[in-house]
Each structure stands twice: as structure tokens, then as C-alpha cells.
N, C-alpha and C positions, 0 to 999 in steps of 0.2 A: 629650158629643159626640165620635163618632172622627175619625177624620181624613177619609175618607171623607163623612162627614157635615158637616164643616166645609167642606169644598170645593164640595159640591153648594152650602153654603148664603152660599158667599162668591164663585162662581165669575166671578161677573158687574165684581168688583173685582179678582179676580185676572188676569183676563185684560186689564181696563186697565192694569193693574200691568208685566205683562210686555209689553202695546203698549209701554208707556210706555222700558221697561229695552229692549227690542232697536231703537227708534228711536233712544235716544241711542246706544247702543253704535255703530251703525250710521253714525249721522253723524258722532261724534265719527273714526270710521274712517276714513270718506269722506276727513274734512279731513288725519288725521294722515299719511294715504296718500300725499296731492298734495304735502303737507309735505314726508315723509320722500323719498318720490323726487325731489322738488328737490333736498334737501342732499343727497344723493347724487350725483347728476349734478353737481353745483356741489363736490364736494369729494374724488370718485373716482377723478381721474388727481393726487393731489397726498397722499403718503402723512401727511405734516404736518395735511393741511387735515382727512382721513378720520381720523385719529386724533383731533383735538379737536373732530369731529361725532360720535362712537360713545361719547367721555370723556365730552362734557355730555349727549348723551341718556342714558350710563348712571347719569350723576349725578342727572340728575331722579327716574328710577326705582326711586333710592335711598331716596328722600323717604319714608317712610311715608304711604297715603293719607287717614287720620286728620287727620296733620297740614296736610299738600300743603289738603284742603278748607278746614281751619280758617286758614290762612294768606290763603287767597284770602276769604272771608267777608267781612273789613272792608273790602276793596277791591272787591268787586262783587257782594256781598250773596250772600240767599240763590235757592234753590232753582238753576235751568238754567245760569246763568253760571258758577259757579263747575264745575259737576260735568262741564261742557264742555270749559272751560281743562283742568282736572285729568285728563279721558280723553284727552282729545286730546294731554298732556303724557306721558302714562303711555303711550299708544301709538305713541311713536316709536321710540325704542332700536330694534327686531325691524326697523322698515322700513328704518332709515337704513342698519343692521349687513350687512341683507341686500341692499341697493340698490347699497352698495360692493363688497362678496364679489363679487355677481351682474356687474357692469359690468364690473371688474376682470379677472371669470373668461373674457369674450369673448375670443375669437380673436383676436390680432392680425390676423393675415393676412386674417378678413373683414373689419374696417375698411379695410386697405391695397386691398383689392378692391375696395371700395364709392367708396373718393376714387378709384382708378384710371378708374372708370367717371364721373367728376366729380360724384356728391354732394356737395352740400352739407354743412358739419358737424352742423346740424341733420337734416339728410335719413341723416346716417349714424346720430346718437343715435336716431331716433324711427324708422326703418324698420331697422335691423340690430342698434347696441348692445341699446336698453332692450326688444325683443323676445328677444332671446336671454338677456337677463338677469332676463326677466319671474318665472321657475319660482322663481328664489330669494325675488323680490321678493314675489310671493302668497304662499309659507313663510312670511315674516315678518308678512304680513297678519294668516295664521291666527292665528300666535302672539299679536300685539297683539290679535287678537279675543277668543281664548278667557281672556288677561289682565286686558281692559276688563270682559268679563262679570263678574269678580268684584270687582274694583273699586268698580265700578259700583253696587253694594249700598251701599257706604259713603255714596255722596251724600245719601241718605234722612238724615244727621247731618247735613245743610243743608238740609234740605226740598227736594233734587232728587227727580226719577221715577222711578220703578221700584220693582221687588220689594225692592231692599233698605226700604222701610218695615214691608212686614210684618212682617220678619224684626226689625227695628229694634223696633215694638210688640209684640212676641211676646216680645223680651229684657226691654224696659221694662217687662212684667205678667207677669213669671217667678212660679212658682205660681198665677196663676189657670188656670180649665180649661182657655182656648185657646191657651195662650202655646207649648206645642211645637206646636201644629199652626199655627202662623201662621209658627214658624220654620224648621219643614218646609217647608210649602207655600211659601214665599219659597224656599229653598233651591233644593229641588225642581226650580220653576220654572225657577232658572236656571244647574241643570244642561242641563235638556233647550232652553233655549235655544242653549245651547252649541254643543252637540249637531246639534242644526238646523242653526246657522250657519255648522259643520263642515261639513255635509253638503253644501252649497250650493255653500263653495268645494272640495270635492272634486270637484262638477259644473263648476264654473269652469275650474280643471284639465283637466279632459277634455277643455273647449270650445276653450279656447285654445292650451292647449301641443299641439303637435305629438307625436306618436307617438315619434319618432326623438328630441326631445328631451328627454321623459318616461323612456325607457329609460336 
């Protein structure tokens, strides 16, 4: 059977596979997103505070994912808990690194404009800073995304979802017929996932940022 002909005759698995890989990716995003722009805001006028929120995200990401699942397993078993904790862990660093850069890089002078005009501190972060420092903040999104996607493979070693099982059975039946075309098509798959999810926040981009702040 070629690869071509494995696909036709698996297609119907392969595409719950990949449902399955771009909803966690996705969620776990979701969460590391709200995460990482909190400690940001909570640690980006305080060069002390932003250094040992950029130290321990970059220390988590040190983890090997291998191990990072298998550490989590006795503690919250198998399959979606674990592979949650660990994307959601794996995608901060990018957002927290870039939430600081981005905040940090605002203008003084619009803050000093925005209290002149009596905002609130709140009304200055959510209508002046964390728009102007949105463009960095999505950069870092991207990043954690197209990272989690490959991650993400790994959970199938805890019976989490996604393509990384194919990819996972196709290593475990090395020499029989299908075992490259299950580790292709796993692969494959979530290249062009990627790819996608690229595409999407480049449309995000467009929607949001501003022209003038784009250039």
C-alpha cells in the first residue's frame, strides 16, 4: 500500500486525529495566552519581577517533553490532563518574553497623556499600554503555537490526542508495511496544521494592528 492509498483508506481517523491535535494546541493556547499576559502586566514595570518571570518560563521549557509528561502521569494520570498542563507549560516563555519587551516598549509620553486626560490605571493598561504592545504580544503567540504543534505529538506517550499517535504506532510497528506511512501522515499532518494556524494569525494581524503600527 502507498502512501496515497493509506490516506484514502485511513482518512476518516486521520482527520479526527488532527481535530483532535489543533483543539488541544488551540486551547492550551487560549489558557497560556491569559496566563502569560497576566505575568506580564504583573511583572513589567519591575526589572527584578520580569527577570524571574522570563527565568522560570525559560526553565520550564528546558524540561524535555518526554519527561515534563512522564513526570505529570502519577499525578494526574493519563491521556488530556497531563498533555494540557505540559502545552499550556511549554507555551509561555514566547508570551510572557514578549508581553514584557512589548509593554516596556510603549511610549512613555502616551501613558503621561492618557493620566493627563484622567484614565484610570486600568483604562491606561487596557485602552493605550496592552494595545500598543499587542504586535509583540501575537509574535509570541505565533511562536508558542508553531512550538506546541510539535510538542504536542509527544502526548500520544500518555494516550493524549492527536496525530502524535499515528506517528507513535507507526514507530512501534517499524518494518511492517505501514509503519512510514503512519509516521508520514502523522507528520505531514501537522506540518500543515502549522501552517494553517500561521495563516490565520497573519489574518489576525491584519485585523488588528493598525497600519502605522505594522510598518
Amino acid at each position: 500500500m502507498n502512501f496515497w492509498e493509506y490516506l484514502g483508506s485511513r482518512h476518516q481517523q486521520l482527520l479526527t486525529d488532527a481535530y483532535q491535535h489543533a483543539s488541544a494546541v488551540f486551547q492550551c493556547m487560549v489558557v497560556a495566552t491569559v496566563i502569560g499576559v497576566v505575568i506580564g502586566v504583573v511583572t513589567y514595570r519591575s526589572e527584578w519581577a520580569g527577570g524571574v518571570a522570563t527565568t522560570t518560563t525559560s526553565m520550564i521549557l528546558t524540561i524535555p517533553s518526554l519527561a515534563m509528561i512522564g513526570l505529570l502521569i502519577p499525578v494526574v494520570g493519563l491521556g488530556v490532563p497531563p498533555t494540557v498542563i505540559a502545552l499550556t507549560l511549554y507555551g509561555l516563555l514566547p508570551i510572557v518574553r514578549n508581553s514584557i519587551v512589548g509593554l516596556r516598549g510603549v511610549d512613555p509620553s502616551l501613558v503621561d497623556a492618557a493620566r493627563g486626560i484622567g484614565m484610570s490605571r486600568v483604562a491606561q493598561l487596557v485602552r493605550v499600554e496592552l494595545p500598543l504592545a499587542w504586535p509583540p504580544i501575537l509574535t509570541g503567540i505565533r511562536v508558542s503555537t508553531q512550538m506546541l504543534m510539535g510538542i504536542a505529538a509527544i502526548a500520544a506517550y500518555a494516550s493524549g490526542p492527536g496525530l502524535g499517535n499515528e506517528i507513535f504506532r507507526g514507530i512501534g510497528s517499524l518494518g511492517s508495511k505501514n509503519a512510514l506511512n503512519q509516521v508520514l501522515a502523522g507528520t505531514l499532518g501537522i506540518i500543515i496544521l502549522a501552517l494553517l494556524f500561521d495563516a490565520v494569525y497573519v489574518l489576525i494581524g491584519r485585523l488588528t494592528i493598525p497600519r502605522g503600527i505594522r510598518v
